[in-house]
N, C-alpha and C positions, 0 to 999 in steps of 0.2 A: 650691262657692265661686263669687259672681258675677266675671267677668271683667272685665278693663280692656278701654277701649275703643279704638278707634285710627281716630284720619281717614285714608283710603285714597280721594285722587282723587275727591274730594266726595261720599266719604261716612262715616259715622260705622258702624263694624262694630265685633265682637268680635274681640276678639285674637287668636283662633284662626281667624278667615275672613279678616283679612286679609293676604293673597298678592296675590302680584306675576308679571308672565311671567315664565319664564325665559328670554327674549332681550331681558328690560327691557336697557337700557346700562351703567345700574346693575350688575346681575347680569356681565352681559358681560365688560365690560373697567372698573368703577369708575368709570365716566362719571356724577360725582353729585356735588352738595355737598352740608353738612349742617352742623347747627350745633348748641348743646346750653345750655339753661340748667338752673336747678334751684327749688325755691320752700324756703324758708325759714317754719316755723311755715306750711307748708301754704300759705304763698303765695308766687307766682312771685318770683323778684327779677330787676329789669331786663331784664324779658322785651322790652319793646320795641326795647332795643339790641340786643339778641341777634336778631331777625327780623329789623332794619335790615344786620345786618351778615351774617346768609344771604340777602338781597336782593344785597350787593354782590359775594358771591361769585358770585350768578347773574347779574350780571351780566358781572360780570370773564369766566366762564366760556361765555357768551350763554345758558342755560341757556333753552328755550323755554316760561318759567312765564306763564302769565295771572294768576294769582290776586295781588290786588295785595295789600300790607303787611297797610291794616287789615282785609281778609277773611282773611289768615292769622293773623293776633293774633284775630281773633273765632273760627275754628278751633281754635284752641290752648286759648284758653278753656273748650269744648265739650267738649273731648279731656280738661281737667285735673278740669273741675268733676264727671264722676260716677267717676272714680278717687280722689277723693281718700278715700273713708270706707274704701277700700280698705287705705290706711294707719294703721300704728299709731298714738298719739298722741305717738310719739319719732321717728318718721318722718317721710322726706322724700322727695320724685319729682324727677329726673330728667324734663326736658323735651326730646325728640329731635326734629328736624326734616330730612327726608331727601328731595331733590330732585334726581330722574337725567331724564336726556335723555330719556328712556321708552322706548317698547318700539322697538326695531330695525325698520325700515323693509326693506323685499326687496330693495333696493336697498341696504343698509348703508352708507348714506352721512349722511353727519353730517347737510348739508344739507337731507335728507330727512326729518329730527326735529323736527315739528311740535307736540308734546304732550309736554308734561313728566307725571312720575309725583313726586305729592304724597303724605308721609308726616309724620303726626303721632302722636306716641305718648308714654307717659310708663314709668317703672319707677321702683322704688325707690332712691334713694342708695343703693350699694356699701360701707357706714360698716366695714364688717367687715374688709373690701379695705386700708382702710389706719388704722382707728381707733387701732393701738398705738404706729403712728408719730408721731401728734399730740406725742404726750410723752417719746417716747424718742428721734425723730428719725428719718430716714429713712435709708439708705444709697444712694447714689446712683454710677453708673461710666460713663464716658465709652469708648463704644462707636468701634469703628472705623471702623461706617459713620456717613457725612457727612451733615447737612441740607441737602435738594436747593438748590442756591443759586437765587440770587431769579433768575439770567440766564435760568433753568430753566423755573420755576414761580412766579410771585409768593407768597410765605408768607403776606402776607393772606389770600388766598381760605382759606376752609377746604373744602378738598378731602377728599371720601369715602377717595379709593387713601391708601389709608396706608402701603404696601407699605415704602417709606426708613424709616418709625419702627417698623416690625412688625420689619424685620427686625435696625434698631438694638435694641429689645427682646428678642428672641431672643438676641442674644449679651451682653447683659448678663445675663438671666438664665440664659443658662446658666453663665456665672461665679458668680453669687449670683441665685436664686431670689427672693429677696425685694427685691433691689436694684432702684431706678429709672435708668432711661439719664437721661443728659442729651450729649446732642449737641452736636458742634463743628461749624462751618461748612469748607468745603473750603480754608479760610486755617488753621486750628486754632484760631478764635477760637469762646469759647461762643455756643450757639446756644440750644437749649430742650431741655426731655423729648419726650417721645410725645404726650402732650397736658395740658403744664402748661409755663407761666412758668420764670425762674429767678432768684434777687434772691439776693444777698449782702451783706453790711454791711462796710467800711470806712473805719475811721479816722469813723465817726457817719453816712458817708455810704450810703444805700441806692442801690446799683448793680445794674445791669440790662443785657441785653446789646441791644443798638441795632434799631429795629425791622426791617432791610434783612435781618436773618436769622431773623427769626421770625414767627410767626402772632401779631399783635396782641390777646391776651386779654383780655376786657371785666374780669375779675377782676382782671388785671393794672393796666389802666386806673385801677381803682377804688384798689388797693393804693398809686399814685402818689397819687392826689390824696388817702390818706385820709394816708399819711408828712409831705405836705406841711401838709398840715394840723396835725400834729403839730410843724412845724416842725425835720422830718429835710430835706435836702437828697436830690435825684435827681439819678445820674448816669447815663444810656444812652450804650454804647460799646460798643468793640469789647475786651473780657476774656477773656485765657486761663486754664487750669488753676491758672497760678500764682498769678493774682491769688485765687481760690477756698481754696487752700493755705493763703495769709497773709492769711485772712477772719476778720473777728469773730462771723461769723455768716452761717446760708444760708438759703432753703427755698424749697421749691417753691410755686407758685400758680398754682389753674386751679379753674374750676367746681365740679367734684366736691365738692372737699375746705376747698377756699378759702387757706388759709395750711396747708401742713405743715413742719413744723421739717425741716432736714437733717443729719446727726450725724456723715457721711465724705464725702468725694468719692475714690475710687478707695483706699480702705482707710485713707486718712487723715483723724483727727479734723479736723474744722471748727469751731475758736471753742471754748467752754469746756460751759456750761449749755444745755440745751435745754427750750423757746426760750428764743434771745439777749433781753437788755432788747428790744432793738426789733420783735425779732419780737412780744415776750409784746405789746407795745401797740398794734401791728397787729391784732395778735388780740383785745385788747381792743377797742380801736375797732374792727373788724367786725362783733363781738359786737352793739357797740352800734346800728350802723346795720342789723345784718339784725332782730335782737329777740330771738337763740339766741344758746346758749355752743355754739361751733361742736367745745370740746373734750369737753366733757359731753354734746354729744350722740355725738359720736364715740364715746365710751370707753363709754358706757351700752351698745350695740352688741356688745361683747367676752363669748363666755362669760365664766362665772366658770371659774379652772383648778380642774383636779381636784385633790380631797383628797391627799395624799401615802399611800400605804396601808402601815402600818406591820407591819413585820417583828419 
């Protein structure tokens, strides 16, 4: 089987040559940003926000990249165009872009980090990962570890250490396995998942939780303007558990998956049908602006179950 390819610091290799040192900063101590789109019917979507906004995180973070925007959009390109026949025809890739400080200097001083370490790669959407939640909803538990507040770390950047959401994850599933965290900020107001949005419905209105505690998702972005559109009301603030409790409706959103219905927050039902009326139109209208049924392609994904074998 031919292999995908991957940009590796200006150059195009095979997936299996491309390696990194092990004293990159990356490796080291998560000294890295990265960022993640996906394509849709085999082509990228809003791949140029997504670059602009691993641009801001290197910069937020000084990250020492040369390579400017439209060389790493022309990169990308490079990286997606001979993966793609790699894909089945109900397939889709996952577009990763990973930029650490590079390799540690002998002096191990920040200072001393002259040359960033560029990574371009793709993989398949995950559709298996979470396709049965599309339509039955997700379960979702708000873990006790806090999202690092913004005095901390700005949650714009999208920083590599994920170490706060690993280990917020971790202890949700080790309460439920299949459950998603969603994280509260160090006041108990909602914050996000591990790396997805969080929107609930109220009284018509789609609420969100304000962006001073969260990483800003391009998904997220899109979900605002496409509700408005629709003539839903947006509200960003600061909401707790209880406002979630007395929801008409929840679901997560983030690249991966795009809109997933949510069905509990901490063992209790959320809203009635899943998805709520305004999710389903959400999801209609995203359908409609990417060119896929984002639920049909999900569930296609799913073995069939096995026969029952009769006694």
């Amino acid at each position: 089987m031919r292999e995908r390819v991957v940009y590796l610091n200006g150059r195009l290799v095979p997936e299996s040559q491309a390696v990194i040192s092990v004293f990159d900063r990356g490796v080291q101590w998560g000294d890295a940003v990265y960022d993640a789109a996906r394509t849709f019917n085999h082509r990228p979507f809003k791949l140029r926000e997504h670059i602009e906004r691993l641009y801001r995180s290197c910069r937020y973070t000084r990250m020492p990249i040369r390579l400017t925007p439209d060389a790493m959009e022309k990169h990308t390109l490079e990286v997606i165009e001979p993966n793609m026949p790699l894909l089945g025809p109900n397939d889709d890739d996952m577009i990763w872009w990973t930029v650490t400080r590079g390799v540690n200097p002998l002096t191990r001083s920040v200072l001393d980090c002259h040359e960033a370490t560029v990574i371009i790669c793709t993989f398949p959407v995950p559709f298996r990962a979470f396709a049965k939640w599309m339509t039955r909803g997700a379960r979702v538990v708000t873990p006790s570890v806090r999202r690092t507040p913004p005095q901390c770390l700005d949650p714009r950047a999208k920083v590599s250490n994920k170490m706060n959401h690993i280990l917020a994850d971790l202890e949700v599933k080790a309460a439920d396995p299949e459950a998603y965290s969603l994280m509260l900020d160090i006041h108990g107001n909602l914050a996000e998942n591990s790396g997805a949005n969080f929107f609930f419905v109220r009284q018509g209105q789609l609420c969100t939780p304000a962006a001073h505690n969260i990483l800003e998702g391009i998904t997220r972005a899109t979900i605002v303007e496409l509700a408005r559109s629709l003539g839903t009301p947006v509200v960003e603030g600061d909401f707790t558990v209880y406002d979630v409790y007395t929801a008409e409706e929840a679901f997560l959103a983030t690249t991966t998956y795009s809109i997933l219905p949510v069905a509990q927050l901490n063992g209790a039902p959320v809203g009635g049908k899943r998805p709520g009326p305004l999710t389903r139109r959400l999801i209609e209208a995203w359908n409609a602006l990417v060119g896929v049924d984002i639920v049909a392609q999900a569930l296609s994904h799913l073995e069939l179950e096995p026969l029952a074998v009769k006694r």
